[in-house]
mmCIF entry with sequence, helices, sheets and N, C-alpha, C, O atoms, coordinates in Angstrom:
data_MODEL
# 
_entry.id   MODEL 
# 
_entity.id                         1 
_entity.type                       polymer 
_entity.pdbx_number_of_molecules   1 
# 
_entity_poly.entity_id                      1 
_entity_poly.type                           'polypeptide(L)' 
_entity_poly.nstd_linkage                   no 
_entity_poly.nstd_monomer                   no 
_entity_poly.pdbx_seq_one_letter_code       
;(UNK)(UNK)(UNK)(UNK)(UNK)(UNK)(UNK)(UNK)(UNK)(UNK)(UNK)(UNK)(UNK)(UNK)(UNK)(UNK)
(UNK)(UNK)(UNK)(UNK)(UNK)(UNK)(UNK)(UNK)(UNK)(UNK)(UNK)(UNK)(UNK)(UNK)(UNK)(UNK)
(UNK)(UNK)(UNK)(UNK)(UNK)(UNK)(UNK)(UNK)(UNK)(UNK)
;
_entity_poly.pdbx_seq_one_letter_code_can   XXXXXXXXXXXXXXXXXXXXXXXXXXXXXXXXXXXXXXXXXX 
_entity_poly.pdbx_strand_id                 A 
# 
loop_
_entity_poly_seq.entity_id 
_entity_poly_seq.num 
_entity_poly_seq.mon_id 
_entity_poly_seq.hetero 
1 1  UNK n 
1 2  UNK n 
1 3  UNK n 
1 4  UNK n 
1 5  UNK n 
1 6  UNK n 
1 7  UNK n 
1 8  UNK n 
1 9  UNK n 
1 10 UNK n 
1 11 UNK n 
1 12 UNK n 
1 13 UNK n 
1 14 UNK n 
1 15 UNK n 
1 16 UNK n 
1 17 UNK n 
1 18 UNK n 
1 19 UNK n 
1 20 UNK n 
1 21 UNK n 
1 22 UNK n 
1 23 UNK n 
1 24 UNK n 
1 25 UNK n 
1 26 UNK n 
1 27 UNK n 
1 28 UNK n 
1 29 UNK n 
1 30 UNK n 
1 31 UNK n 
1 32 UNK n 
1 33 UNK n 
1 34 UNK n 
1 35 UNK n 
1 36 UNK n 
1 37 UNK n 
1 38 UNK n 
1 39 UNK n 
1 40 UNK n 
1 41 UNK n 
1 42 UNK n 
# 
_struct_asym.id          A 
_struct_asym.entity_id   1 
# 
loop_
_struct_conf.conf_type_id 
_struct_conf.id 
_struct_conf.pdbx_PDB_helix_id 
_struct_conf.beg_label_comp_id 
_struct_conf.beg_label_asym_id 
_struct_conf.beg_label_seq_id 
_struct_conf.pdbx_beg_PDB_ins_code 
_struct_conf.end_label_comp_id 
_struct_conf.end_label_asym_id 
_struct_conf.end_label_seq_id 
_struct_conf.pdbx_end_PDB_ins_code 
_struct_conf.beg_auth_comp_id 
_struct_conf.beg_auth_asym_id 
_struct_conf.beg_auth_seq_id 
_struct_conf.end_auth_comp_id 
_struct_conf.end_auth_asym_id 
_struct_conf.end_auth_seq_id 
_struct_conf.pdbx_PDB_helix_class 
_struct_conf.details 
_struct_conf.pdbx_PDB_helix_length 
HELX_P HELX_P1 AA1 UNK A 3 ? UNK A 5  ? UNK A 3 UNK A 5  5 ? 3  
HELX_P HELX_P2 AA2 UNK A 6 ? UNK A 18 ? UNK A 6 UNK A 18 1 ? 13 
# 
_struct_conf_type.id          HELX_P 
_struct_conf_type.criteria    ? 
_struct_conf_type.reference   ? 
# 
_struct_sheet.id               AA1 
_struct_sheet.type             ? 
_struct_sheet.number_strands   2 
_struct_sheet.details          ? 
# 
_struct_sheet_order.sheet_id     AA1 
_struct_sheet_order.range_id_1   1 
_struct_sheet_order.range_id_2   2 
_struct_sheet_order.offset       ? 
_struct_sheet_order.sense        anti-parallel 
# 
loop_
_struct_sheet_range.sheet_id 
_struct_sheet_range.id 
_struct_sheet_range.beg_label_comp_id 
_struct_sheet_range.beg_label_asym_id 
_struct_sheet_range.beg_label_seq_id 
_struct_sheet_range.pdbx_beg_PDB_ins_code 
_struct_sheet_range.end_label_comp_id 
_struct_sheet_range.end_label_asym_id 
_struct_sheet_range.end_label_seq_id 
_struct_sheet_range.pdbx_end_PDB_ins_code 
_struct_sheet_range.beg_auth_comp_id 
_struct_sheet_range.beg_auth_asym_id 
_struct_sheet_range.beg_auth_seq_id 
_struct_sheet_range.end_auth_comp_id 
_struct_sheet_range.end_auth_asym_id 
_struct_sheet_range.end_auth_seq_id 
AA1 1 UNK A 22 ? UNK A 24 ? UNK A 22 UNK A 24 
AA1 2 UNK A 37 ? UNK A 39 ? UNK A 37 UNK A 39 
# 
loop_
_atom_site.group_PDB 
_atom_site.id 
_atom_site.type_symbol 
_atom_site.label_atom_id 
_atom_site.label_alt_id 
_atom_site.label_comp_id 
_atom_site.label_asym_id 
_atom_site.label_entity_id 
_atom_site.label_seq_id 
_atom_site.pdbx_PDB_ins_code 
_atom_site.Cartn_x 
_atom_site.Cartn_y 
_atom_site.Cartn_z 
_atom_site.occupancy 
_atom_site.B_iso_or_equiv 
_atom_site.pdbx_formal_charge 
_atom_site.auth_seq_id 
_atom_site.auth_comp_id 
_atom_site.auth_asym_id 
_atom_site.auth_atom_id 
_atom_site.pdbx_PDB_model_num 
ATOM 1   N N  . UNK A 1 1  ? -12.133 -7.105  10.572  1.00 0.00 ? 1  UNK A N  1 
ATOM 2   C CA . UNK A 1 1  ? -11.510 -8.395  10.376  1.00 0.00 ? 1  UNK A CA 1 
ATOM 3   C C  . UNK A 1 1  ? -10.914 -8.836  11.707  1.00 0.00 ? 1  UNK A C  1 
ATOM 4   O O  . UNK A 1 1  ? -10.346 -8.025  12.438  1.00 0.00 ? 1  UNK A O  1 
ATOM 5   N N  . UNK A 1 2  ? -11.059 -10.263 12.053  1.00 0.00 ? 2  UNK A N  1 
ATOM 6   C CA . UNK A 1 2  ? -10.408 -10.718 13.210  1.00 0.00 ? 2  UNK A CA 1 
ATOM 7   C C  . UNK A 1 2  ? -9.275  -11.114 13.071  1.00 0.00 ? 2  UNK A C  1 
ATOM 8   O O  . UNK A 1 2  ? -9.035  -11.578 11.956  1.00 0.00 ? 2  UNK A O  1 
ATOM 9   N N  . UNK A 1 3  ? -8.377  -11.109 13.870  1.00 0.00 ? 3  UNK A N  1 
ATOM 10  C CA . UNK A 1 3  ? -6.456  -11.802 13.958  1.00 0.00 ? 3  UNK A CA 1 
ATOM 11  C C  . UNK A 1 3  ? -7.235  -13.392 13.052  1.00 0.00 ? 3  UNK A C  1 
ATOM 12  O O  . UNK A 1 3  ? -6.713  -13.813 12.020  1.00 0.00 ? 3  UNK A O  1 
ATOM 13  N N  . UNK A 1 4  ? -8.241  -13.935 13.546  1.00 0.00 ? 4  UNK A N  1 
ATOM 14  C CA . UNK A 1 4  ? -8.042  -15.186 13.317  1.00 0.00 ? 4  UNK A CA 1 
ATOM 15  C C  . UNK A 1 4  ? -8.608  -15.196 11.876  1.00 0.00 ? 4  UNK A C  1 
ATOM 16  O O  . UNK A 1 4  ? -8.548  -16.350 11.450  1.00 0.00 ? 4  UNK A O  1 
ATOM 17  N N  . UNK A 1 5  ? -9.118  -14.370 10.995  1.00 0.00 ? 5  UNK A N  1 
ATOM 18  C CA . UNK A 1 5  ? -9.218  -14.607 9.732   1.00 0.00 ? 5  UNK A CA 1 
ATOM 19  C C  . UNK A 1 5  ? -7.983  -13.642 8.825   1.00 0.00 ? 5  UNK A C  1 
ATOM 20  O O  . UNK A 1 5  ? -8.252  -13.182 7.715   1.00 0.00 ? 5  UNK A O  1 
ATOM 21  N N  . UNK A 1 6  ? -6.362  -13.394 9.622   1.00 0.00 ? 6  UNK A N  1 
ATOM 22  C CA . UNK A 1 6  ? -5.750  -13.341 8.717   1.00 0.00 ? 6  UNK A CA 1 
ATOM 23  C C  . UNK A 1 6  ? -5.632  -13.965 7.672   1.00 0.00 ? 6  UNK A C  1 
ATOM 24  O O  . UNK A 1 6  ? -5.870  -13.563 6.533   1.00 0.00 ? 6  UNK A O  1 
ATOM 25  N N  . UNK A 1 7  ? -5.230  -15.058 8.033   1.00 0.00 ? 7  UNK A N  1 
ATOM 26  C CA . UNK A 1 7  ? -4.341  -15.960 7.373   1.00 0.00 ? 7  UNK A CA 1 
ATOM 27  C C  . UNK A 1 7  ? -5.383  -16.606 6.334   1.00 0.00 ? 7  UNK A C  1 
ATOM 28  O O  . UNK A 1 7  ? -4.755  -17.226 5.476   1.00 0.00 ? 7  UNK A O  1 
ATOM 29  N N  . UNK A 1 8  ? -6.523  -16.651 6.169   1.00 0.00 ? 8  UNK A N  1 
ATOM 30  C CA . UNK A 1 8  ? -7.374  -16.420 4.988   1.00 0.00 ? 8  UNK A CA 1 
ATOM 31  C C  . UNK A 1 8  ? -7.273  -16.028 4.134   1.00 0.00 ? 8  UNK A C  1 
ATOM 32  O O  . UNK A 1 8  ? -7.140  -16.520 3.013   1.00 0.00 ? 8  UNK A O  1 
ATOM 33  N N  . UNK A 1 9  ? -7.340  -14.465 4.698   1.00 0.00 ? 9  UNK A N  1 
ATOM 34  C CA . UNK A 1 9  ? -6.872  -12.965 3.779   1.00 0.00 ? 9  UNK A CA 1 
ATOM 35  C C  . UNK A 1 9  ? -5.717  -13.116 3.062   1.00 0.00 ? 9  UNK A C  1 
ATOM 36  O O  . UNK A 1 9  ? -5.560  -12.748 1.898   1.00 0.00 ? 9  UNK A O  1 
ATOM 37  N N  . UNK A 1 10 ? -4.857  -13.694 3.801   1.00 0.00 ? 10 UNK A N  1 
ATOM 38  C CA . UNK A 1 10 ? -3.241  -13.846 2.829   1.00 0.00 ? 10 UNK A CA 1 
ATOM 39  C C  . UNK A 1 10 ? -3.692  -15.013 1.896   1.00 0.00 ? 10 UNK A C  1 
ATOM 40  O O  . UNK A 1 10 ? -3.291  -14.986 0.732   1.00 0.00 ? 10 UNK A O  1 
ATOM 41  N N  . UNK A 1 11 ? -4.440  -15.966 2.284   1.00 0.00 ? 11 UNK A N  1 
ATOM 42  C CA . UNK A 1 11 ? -4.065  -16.864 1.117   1.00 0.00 ? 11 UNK A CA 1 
ATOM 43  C C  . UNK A 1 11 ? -5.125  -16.687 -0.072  1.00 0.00 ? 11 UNK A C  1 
ATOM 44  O O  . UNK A 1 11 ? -5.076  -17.223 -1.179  1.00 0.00 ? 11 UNK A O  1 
ATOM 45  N N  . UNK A 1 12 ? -6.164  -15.743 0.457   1.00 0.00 ? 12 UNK A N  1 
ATOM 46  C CA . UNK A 1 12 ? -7.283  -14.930 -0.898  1.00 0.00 ? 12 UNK A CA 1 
ATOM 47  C C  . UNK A 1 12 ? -6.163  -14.308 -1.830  1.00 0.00 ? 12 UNK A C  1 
ATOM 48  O O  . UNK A 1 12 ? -5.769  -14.807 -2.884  1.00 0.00 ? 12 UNK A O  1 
ATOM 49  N N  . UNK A 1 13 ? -5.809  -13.367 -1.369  1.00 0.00 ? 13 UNK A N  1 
ATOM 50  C CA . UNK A 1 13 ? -4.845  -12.644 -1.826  1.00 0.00 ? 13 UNK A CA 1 
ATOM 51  C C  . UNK A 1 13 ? -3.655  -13.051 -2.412  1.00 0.00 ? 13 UNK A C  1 
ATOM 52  O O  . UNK A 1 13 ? -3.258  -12.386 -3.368  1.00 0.00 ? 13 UNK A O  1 
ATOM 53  N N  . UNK A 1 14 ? -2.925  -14.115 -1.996  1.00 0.00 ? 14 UNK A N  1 
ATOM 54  C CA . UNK A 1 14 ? -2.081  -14.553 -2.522  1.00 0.00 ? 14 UNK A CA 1 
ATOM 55  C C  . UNK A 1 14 ? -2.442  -15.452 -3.697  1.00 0.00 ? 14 UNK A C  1 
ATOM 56  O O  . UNK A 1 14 ? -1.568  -15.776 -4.501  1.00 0.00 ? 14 UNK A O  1 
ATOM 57  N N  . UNK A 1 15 ? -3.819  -15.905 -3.834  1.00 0.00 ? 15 UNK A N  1 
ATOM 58  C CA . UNK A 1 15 ? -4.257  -16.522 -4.488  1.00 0.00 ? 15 UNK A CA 1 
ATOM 59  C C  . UNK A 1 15 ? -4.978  -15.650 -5.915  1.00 0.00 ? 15 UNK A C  1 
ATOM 60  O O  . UNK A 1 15 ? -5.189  -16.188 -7.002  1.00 0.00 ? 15 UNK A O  1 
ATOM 61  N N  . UNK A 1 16 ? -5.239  -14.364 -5.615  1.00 0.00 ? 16 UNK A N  1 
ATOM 62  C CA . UNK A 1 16 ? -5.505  -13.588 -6.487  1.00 0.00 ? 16 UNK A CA 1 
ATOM 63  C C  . UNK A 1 16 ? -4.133  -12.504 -7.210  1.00 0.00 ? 16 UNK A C  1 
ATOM 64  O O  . UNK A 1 16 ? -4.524  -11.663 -8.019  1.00 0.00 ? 16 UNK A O  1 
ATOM 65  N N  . UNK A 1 17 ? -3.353  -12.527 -7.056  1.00 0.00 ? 17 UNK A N  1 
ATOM 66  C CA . UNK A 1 17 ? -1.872  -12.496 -7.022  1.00 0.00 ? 17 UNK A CA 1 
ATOM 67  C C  . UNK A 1 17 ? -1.723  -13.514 -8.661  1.00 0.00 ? 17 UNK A C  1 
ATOM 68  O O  . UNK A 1 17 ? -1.603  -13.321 -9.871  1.00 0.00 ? 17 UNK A O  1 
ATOM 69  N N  . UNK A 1 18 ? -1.812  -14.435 -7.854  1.00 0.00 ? 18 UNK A N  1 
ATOM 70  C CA . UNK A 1 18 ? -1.386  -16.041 -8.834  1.00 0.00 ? 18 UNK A CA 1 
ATOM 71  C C  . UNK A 1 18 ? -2.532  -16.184 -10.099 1.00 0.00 ? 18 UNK A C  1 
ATOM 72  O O  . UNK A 1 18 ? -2.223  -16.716 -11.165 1.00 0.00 ? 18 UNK A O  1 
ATOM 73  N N  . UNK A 1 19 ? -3.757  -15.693 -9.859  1.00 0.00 ? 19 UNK A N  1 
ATOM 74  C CA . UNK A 1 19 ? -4.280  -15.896 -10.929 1.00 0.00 ? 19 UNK A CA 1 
ATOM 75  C C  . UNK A 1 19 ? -4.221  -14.531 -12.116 1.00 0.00 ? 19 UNK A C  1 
ATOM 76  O O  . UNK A 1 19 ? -4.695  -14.554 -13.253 1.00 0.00 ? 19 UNK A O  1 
ATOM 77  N N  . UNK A 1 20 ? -3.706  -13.721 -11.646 1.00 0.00 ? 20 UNK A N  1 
ATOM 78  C CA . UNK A 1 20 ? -3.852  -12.335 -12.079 1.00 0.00 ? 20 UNK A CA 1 
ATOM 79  C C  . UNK A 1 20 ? -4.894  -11.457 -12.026 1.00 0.00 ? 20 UNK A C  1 
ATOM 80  O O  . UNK A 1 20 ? -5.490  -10.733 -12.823 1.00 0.00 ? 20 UNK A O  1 
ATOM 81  N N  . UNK A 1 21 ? -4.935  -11.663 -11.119 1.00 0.00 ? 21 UNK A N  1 
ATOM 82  C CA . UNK A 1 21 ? -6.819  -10.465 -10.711 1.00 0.00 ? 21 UNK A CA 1 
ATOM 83  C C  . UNK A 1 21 ? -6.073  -9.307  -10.006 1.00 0.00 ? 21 UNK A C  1 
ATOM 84  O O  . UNK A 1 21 ? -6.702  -8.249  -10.015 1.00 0.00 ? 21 UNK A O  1 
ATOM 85  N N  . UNK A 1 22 ? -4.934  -9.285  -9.433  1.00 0.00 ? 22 UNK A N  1 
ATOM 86  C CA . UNK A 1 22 ? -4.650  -7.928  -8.463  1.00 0.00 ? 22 UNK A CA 1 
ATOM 87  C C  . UNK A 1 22 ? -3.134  -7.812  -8.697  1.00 0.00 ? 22 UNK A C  1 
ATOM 88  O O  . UNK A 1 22 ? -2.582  -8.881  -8.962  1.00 0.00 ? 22 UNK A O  1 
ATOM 89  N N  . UNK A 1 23 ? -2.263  -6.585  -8.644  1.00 0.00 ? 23 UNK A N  1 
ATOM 90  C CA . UNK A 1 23 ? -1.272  -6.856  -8.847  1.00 0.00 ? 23 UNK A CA 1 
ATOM 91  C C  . UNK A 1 23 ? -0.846  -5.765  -7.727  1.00 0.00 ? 23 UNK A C  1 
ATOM 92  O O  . UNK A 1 23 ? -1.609  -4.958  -7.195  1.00 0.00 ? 23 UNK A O  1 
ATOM 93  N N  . UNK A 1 24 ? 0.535   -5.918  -7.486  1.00 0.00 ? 24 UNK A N  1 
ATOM 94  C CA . UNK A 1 24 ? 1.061   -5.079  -5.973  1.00 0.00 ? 24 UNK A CA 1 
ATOM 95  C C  . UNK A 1 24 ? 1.226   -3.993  -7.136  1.00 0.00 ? 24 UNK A C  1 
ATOM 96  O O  . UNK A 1 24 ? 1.507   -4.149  -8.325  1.00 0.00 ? 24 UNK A O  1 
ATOM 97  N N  . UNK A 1 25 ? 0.903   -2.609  -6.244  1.00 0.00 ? 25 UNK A N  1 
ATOM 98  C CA . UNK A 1 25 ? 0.970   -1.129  -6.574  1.00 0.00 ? 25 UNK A CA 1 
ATOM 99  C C  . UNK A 1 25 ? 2.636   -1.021  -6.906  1.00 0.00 ? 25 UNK A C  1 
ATOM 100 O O  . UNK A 1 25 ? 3.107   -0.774  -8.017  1.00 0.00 ? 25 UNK A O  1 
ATOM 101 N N  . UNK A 1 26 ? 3.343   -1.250  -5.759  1.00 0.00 ? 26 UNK A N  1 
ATOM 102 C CA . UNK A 1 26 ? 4.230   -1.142  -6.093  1.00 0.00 ? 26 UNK A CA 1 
ATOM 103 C C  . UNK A 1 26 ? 5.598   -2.348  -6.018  1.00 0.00 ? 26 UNK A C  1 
ATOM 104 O O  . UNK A 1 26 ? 6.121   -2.822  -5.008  1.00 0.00 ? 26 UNK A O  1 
ATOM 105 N N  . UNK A 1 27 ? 5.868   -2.569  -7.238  1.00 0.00 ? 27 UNK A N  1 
ATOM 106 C CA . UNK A 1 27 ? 6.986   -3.937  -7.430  1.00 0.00 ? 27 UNK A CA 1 
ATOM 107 C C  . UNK A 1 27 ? 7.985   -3.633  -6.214  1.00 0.00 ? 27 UNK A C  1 
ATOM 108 O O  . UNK A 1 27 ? 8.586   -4.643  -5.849  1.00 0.00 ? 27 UNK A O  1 
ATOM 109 N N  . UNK A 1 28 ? 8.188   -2.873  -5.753  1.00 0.00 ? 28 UNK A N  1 
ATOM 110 C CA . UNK A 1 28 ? 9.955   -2.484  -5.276  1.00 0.00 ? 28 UNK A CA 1 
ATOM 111 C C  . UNK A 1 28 ? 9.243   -3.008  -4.126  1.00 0.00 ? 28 UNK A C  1 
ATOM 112 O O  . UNK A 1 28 ? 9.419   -4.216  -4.288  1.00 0.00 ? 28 UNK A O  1 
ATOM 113 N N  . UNK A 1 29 ? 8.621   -2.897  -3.174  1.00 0.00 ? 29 UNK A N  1 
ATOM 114 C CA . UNK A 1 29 ? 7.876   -2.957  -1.926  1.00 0.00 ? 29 UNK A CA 1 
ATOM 115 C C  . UNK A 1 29 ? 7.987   -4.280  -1.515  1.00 0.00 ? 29 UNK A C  1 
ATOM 116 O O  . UNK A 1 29 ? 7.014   -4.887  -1.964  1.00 0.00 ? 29 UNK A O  1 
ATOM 117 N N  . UNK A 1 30 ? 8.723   -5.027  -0.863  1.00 0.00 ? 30 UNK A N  1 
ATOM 118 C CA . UNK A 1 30 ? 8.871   -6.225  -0.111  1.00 0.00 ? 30 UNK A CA 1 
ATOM 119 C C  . UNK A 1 30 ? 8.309   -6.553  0.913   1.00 0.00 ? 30 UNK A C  1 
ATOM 120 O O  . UNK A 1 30 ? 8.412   -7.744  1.204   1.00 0.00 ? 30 UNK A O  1 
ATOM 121 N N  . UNK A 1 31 ? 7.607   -5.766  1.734   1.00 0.00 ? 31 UNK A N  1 
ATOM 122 C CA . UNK A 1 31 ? 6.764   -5.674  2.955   1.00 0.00 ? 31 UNK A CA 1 
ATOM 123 C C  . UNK A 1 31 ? 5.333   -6.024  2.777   1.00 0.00 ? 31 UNK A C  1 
ATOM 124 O O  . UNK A 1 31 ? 4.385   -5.341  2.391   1.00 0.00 ? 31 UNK A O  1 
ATOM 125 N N  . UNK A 1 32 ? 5.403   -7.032  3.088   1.00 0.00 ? 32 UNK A N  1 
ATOM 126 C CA . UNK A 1 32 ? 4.084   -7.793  2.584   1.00 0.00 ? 32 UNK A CA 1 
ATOM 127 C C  . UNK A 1 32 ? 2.837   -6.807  3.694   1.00 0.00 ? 32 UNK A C  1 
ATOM 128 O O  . UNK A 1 32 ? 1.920   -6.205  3.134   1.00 0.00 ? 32 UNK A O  1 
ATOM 129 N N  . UNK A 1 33 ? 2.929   -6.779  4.738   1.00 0.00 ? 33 UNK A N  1 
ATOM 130 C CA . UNK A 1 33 ? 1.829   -6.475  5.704   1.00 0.00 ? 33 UNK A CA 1 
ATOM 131 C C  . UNK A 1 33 ? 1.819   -4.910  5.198   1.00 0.00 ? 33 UNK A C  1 
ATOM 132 O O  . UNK A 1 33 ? 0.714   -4.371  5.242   1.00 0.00 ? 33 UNK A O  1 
ATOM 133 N N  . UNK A 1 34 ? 2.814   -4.194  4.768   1.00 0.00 ? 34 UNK A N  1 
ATOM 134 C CA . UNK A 1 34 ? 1.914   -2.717  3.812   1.00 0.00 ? 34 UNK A CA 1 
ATOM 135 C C  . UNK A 1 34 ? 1.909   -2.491  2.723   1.00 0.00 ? 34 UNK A C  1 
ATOM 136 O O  . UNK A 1 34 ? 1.878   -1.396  2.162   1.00 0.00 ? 34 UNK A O  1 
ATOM 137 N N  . UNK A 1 35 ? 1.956   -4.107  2.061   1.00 0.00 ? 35 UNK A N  1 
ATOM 138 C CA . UNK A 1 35 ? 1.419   -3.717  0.300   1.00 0.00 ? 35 UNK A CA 1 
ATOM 139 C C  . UNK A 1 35 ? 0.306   -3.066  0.537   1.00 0.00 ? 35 UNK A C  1 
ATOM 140 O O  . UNK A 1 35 ? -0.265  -2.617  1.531   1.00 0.00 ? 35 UNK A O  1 
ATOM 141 N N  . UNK A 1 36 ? 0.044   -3.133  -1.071  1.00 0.00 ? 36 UNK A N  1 
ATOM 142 C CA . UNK A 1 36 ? -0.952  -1.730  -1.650  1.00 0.00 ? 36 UNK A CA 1 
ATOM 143 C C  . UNK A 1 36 ? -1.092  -2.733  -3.079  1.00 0.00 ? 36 UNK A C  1 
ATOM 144 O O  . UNK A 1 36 ? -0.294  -3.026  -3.969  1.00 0.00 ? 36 UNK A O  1 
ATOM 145 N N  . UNK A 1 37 ? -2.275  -3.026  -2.852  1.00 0.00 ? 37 UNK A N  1 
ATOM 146 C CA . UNK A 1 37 ? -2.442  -3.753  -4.547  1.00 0.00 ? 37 UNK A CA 1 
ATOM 147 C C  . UNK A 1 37 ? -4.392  -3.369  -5.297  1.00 0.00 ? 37 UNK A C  1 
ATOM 148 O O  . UNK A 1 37 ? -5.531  -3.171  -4.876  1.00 0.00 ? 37 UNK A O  1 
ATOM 149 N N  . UNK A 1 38 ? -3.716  -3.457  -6.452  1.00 0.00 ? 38 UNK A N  1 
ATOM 150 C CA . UNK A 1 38 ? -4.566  -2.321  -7.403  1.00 0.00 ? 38 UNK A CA 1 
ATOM 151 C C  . UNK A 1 38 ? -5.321  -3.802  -8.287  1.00 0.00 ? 38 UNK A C  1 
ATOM 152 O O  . UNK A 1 38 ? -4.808  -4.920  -8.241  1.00 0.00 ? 38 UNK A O  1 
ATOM 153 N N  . UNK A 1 39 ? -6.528  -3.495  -9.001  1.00 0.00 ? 39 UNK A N  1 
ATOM 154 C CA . UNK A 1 39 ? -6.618  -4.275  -10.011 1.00 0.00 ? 39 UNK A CA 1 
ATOM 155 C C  . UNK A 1 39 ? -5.781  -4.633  -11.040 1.00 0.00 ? 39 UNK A C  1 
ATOM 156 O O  . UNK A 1 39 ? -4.749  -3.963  -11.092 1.00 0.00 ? 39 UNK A O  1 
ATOM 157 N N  . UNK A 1 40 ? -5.952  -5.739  -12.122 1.00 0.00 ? 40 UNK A N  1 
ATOM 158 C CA . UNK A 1 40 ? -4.771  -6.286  -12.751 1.00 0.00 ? 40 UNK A CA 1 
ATOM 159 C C  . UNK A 1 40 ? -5.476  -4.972  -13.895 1.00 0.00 ? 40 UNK A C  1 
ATOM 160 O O  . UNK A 1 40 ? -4.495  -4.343  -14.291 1.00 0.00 ? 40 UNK A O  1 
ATOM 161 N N  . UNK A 1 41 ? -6.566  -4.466  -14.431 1.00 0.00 ? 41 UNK A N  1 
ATOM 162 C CA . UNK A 1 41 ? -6.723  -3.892  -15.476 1.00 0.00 ? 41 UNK A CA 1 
ATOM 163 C C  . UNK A 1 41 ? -6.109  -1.979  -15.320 1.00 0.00 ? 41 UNK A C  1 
ATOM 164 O O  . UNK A 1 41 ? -6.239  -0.988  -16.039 1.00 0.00 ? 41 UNK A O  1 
ATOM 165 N N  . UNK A 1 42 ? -5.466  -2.242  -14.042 1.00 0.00 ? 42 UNK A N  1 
ATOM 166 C CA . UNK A 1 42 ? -5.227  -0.690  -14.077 1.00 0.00 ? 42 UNK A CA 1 
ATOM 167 C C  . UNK A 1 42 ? -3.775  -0.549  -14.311 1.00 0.00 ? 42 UNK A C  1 
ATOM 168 O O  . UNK A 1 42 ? -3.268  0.569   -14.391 1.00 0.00 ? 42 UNK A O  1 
# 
């Protein structure tokens, strides 16, 4: 991945977040750049 297709990545992700397709591994974790996110069915 290039620096310049971060900000893509965050808004895929943030966008799969919002629809419920992925959910962060762990709730307590505020550090966005070392989440850890799992499917929504696990």
């Amino acid at each position: 991945m290039h620096d310049k297709q971060a900000a893509q990545i965050s808004l895929l992700i943030k966008e799969a977040i919002e629809v419920g397709k992925i959910k962060p591994k762990d709730s307590e974790n505020v550090s966005k750049k070392f989440s850890v996110y799992v499917p929504y069915w696990s």
